[in-house]
C-alpha positions as CSV (number, residue, x, y, z in Angstrom):
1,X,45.5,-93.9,-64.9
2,X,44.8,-90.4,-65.9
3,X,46.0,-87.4,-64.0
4,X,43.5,-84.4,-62.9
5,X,45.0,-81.1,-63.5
6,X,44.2,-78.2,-61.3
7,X,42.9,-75.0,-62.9
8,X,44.2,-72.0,-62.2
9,X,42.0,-68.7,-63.2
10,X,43.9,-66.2,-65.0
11,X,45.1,-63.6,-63.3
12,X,42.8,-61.3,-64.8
13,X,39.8,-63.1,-63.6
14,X,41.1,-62.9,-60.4
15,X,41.5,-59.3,-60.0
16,X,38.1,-58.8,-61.5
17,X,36.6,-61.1,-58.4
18,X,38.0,-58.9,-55.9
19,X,37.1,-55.8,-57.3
20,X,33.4,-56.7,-57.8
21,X,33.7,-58.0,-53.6
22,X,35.3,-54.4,-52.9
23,X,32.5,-52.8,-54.6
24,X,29.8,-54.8,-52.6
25,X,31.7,-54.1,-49.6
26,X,32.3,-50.3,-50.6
27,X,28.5,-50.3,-50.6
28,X,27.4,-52.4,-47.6
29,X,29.8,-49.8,-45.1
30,X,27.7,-46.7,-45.9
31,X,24.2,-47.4,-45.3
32,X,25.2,-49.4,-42.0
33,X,26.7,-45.7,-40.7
34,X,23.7,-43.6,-41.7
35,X,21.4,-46.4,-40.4
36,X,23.3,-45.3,-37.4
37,X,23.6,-41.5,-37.7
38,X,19.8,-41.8,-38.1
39,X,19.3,-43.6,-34.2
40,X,21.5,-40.3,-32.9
41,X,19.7,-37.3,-31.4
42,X,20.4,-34.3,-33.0
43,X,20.5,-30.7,-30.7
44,X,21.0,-27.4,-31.4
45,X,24.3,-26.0,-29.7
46,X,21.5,-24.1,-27.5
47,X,19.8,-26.8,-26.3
48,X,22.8,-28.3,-24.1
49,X,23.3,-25.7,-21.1
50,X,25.4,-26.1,-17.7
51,X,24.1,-26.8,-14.4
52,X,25.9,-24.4,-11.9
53,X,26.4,-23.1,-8.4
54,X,23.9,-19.9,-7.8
55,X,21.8,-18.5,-5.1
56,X,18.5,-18.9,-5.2
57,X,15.6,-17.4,-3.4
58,X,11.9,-18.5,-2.7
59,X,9.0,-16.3,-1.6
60,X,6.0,-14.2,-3.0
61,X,5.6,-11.8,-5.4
62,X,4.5,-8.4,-5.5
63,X,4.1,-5.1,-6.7
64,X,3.1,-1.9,-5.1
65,X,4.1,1.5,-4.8
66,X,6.5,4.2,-2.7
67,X,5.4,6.7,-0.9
68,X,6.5,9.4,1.7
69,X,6.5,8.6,5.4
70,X,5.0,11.8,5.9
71,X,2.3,13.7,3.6
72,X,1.1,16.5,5.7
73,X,-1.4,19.5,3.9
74,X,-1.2,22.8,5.0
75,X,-4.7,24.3,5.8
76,X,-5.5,27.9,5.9
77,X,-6.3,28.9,9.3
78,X,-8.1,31.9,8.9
79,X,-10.0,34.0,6.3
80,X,-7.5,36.3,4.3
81,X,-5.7,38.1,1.6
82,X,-2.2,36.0,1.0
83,X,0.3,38.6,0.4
84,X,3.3,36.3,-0.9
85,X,4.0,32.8,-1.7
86,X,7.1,32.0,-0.5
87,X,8.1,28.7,-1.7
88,X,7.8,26.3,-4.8
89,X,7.2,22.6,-5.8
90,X,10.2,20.6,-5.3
91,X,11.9,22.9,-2.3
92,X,14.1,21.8,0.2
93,X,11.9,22.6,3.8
94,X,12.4,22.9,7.4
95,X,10.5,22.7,10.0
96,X,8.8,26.1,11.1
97,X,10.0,27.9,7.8
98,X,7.7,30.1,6.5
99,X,6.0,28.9,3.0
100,X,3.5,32.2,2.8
101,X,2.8,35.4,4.6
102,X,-0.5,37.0,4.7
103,X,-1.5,40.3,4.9
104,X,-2.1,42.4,8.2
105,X,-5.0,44.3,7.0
106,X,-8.2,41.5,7.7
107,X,-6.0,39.9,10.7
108,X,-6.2,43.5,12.6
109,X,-10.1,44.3,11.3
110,X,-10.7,40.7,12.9
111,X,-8.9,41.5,15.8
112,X,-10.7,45.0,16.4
113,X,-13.8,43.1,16.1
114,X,-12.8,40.2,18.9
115,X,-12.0,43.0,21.3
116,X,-15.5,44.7,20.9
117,X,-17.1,41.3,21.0
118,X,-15.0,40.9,24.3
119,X,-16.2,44.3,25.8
120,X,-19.8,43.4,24.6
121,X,-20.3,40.3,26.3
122,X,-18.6,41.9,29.7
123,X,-21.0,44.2,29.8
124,X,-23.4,41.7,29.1
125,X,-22.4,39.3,32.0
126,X,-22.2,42.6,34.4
127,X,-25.7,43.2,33.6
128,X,-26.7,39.5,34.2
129,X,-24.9,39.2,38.1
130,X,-26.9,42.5,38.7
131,X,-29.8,40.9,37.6
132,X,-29.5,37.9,40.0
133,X,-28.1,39.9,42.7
134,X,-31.6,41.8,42.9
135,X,-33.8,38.7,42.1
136,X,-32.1,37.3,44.9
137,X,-32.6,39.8,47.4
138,X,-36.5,40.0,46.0
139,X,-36.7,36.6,46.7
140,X,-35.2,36.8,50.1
141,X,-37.5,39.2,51.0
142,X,-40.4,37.0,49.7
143,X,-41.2,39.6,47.0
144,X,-40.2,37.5,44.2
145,X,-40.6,33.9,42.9
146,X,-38.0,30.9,42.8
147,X,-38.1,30.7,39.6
148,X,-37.6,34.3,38.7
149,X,-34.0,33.3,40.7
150,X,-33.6,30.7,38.9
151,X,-34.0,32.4,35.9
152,X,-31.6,35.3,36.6
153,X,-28.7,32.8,37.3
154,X,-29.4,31.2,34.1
155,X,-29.1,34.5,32.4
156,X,-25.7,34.8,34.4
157,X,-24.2,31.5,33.3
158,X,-24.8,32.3,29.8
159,X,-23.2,35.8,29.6
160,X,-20.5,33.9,31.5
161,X,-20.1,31.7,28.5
162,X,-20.4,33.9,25.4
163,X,-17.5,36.3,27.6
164,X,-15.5,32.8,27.6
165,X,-15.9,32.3,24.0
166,X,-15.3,35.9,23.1
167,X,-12.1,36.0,25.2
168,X,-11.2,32.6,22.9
169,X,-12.0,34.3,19.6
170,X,-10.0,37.0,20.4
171,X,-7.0,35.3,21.7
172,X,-6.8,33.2,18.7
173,X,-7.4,36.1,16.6
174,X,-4.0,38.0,18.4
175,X,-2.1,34.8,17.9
176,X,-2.8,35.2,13.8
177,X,-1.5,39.1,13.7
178,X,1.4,38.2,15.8
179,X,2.3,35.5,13.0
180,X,1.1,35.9,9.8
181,X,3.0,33.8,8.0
182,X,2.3,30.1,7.4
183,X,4.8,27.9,9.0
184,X,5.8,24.1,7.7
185,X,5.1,21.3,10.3
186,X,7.5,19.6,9.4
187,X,10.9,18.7,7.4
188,X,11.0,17.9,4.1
189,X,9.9,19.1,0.4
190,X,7.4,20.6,-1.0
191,X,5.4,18.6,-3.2
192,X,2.3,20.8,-3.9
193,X,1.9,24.5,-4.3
194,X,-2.0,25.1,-4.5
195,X,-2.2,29.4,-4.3
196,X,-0.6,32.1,-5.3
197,X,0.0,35.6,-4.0
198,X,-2.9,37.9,-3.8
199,X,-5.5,35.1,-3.3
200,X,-8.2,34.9,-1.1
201,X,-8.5,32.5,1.1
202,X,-11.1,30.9,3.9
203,X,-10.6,28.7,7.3
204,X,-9.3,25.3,6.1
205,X,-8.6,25.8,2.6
206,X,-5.5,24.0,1.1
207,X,-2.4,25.9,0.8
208,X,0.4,23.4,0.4
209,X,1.3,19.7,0.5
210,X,4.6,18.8,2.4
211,X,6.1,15.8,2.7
212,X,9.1,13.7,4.4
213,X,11.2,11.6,2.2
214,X,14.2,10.7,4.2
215,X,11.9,8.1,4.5
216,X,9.5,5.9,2.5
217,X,7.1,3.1,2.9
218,X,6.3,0.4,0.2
219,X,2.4,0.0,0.4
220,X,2.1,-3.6,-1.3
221,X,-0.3,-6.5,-2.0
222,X,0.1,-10.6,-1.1
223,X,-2.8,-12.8,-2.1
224,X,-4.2,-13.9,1.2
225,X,-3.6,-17.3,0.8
226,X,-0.1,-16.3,1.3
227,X,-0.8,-14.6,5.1
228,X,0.6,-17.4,7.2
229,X,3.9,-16.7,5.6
230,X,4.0,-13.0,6.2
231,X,4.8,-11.1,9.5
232,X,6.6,-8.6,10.4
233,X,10.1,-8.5,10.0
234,X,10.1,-10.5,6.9
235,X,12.8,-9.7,4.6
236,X,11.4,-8.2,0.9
237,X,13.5,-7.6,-2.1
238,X,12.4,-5.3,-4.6
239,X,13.2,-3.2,-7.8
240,X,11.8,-0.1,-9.2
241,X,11.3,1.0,-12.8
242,X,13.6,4.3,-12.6
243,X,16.5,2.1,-11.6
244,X,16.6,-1.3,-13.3
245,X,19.7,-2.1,-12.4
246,X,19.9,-1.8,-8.7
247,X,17.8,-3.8,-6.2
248,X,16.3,-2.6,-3.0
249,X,16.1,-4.4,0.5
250,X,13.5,-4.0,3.5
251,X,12.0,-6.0,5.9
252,X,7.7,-5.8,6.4
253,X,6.8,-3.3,8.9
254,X,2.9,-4.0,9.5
255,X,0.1,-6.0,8.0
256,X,-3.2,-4.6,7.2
257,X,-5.7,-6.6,9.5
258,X,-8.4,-6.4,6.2
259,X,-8.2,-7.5,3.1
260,X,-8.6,-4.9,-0.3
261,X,-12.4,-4.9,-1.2
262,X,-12.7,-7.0,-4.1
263,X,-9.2,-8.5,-4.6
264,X,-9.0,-10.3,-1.6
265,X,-5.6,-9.1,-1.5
266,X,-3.5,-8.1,2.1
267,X,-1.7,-5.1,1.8
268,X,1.5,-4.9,3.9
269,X,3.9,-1.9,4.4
270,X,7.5,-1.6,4.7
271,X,9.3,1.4,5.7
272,X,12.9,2.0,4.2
273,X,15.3,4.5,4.6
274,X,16.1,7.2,1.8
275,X,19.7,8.5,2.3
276,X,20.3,11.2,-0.1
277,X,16.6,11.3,-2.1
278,X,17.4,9.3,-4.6
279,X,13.7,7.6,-4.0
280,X,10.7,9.6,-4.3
281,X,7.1,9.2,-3.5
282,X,4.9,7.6,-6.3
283,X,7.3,5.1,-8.1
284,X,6.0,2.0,-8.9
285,X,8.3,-1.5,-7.5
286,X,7.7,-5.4,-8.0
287,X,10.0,-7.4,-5.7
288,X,9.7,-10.5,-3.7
289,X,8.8,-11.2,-0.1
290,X,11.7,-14.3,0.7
291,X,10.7,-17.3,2.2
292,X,14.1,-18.9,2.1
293,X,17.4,-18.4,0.6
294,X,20.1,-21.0,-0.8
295,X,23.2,-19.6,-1.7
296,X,24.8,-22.7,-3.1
297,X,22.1,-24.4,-4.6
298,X,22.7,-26.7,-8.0
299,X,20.4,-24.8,-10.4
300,X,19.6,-24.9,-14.3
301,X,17.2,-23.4,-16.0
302,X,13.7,-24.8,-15.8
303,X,13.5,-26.1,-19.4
304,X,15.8,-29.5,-18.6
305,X,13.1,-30.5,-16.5
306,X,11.0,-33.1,-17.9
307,X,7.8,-34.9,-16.8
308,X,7.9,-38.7,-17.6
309,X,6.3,-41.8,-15.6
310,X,5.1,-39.5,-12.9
311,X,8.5,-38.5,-12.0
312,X,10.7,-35.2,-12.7
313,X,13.8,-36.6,-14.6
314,X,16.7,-34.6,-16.3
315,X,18.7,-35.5,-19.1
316,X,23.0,-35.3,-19.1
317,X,25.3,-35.2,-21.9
318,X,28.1,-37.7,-21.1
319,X,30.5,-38.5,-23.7
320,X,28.0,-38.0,-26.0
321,X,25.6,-40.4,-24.7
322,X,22.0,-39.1,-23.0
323,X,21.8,-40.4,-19.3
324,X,18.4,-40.0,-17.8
325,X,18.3,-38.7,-14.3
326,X,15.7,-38.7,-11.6
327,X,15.3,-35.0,-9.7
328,X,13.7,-33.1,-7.4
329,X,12.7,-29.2,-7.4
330,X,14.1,-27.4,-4.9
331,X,13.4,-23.3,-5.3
332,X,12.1,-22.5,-8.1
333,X,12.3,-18.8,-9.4
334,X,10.0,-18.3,-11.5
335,X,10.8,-14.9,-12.7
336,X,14.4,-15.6,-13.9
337,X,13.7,-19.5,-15.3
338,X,15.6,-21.6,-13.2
339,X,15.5,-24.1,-10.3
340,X,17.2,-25.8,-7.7
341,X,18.2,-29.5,-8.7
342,X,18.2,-32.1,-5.9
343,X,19.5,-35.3,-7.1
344,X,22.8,-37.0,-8.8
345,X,23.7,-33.6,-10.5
346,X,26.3,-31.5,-10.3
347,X,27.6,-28.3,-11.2
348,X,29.1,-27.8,-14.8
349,X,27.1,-31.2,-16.0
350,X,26.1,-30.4,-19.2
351,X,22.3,-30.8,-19.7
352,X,19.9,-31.2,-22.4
353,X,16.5,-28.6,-23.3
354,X,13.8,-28.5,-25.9
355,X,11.7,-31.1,-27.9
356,X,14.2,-33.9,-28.0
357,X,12.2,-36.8,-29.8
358,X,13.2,-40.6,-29.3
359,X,15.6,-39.0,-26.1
360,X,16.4,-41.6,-23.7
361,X,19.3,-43.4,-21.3
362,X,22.3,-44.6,-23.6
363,X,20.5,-42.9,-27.3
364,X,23.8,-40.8,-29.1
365,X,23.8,-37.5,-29.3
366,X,25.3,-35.6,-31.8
367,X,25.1,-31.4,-31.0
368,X,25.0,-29.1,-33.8
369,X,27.7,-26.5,-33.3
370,X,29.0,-25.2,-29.9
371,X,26.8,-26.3,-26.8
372,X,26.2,-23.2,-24.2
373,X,26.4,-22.4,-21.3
374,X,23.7,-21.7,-18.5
């Protein structure tokens, strides 16, 4: 009976077995990793900010402008030569301070004139009660009609009148040479200058434009679809353009009961105080009427908010994995890009922005340099 003999491949063939299984398995190892690389999302470092703890505010924008409390002009009062302009644009003012003086010469011709007028219409009304008085004693005597009487005190009554007047014109006329200067009516600055020494000048002209700036009122516009949420003593914030770095407070003063022509817009005012000057009349500020305020509120910046399936969702990075969260806006600031975030997020959760195609719950993640920070 014969004996099989077992084979045993040479040690060469051996070795080459195993090397052509490493290859095959060197190959296989590769393509299964980038088959996986390829399911990750990839983001750029700027795309994955920070949800964090800020205060947030709600309300309604608008934009309007400052202007004095007080804007008085300064009319001429009488006809005259000015003899000096006292004053110049931009002048600190007090009330009663002189800002002109005129000169004496037309004031006393004017005056001269009033007191003839005066003597002229006493003399006038003398002759008139004479007058009556004999009408009346004609008529007594029944030498003379009623209605010559009547007549006579007519005549009377108006001589009366134009003596009254007369008297008026030349009280007012003494009044003008006592002070010939032109006094301000109030405290403040000078903001207009409109004559100059030697000028002419006639009743009611415009001399000068004063106004009051320890105080100003922001004159500004709401839609009025927004009325039921303003009254007054609603607080505003606002900023102006010559100092973009500081922000102003108020609260509204008054609401105009009309709305603009043609804008359908509600102007409201708010009065603020002006220590120092350091607002003037005529700058331009865009602010915020608030609503409500949230000073802890979870916020982001709008952009991780995401509309799928009829719901707002969010996206979080957690150990490198996207996790898809349901959320809902709470204030929403517009103006600065970021919300309120009501929901299972909290602060310093890293979130995820931008056009993030195949993102969804569980998908890898893989961020492209250093992620940001909100």
């Amino acid at each position: 009976m014969m004996q099989s003999k077992r084979f045993t491949p040479p040690a060469a063939c051996v070795a080459g077995i195993l090397g052509i299984l490493a290859v095959l398995g060197g190959c296989g190892r590769p393509e299964a990793e980038s088959k996986t690389e390829a399911q990750a999302v990839l983001v750029a470092a700027e795309d994955v900010v920070l949800a964090s703890t800020q205060l947030l505010e709600s309300g309604i924008s608008f934009t309007g402008e400052l202007q004095p409390s007080q804007i008085v002009e300064v009319n001429c009062r009488f006809d005259g030569d000015l003899d000096r302009v006292l004053v110049r644009e931009g002048q600190a003012i007090r009330r009663g301070q002189a800002l002109a003086v005129y000169r004496p010469r037309d004031v006393q011709d004017r005056l001269r004139s009033a007191e003839a007028q005066v003597l002229a219409a006493t003399a006038a009304l003398k002759a008139a009660e004479n007058s009556e008085k004999r009408a009346r004693r004609l008529f007594e005597a029944g030498a003379a009609s009623g209605s010559d009487l009547e007549l006579q005190e007519a005549q009377r009554t108006a001589a009366r009148a134009a003596l009254d007047l007369a008297e008026a014109l030349r009280n007012s006329v003494r009044e003008d040479e006592e002070k010939l200067d032109v006094p301000s009516p109030i405290s403040g600055w000078v903001s207009r200058v409109y004559v100059h020494g030697g000028d002419r000048t006639l009743i009611a002209d415009p001399l000068f434009q004063v106004v009051d700036t320890d105080s100003l009122e922001l004159s500004a516009t709401v839609p009025s679809e927004a009325l039921g949420r303003v009254r007054p003593g609603t607080p505003i914030r606002f900023r102006v353009d010559a100092y973009p770095d500081e922000t102003f407070e108020g609260t509204i003063s008054r609401i105009n009961p009309i709305t603009e022509p043609g804008t359908r817009q509600v102007r409201v005012y708010t009065r603020l105080a002006n220590p120092g000057g350091k607002l003037v009349g005529g700058l331009f500020a865009s602010g915020r009427i608030i609503e409500q305020i949230h000073t802890d509120a979870t916020a982001a910046p709008i952009a991780v908010i995401r509309n799928e399936g009829g719901e707002q969702v969010v996206y979080r990075l957690l150990g490198g994995r996207a996790e898809r969260i349901p959320v809902t806006l709470g204030i929403v600031n517009e103006d600065a890009g970021v919300c309120e975030l009501i929901g299972s997020i909290n602060p310093g959760d890293s979130l995820l922005t931008g056009v993030l195609p195949g993102l969804r719950t569980g998908v890898q993640v893989k961020v492209l340099g250093t992620p940001g920070q909100n």
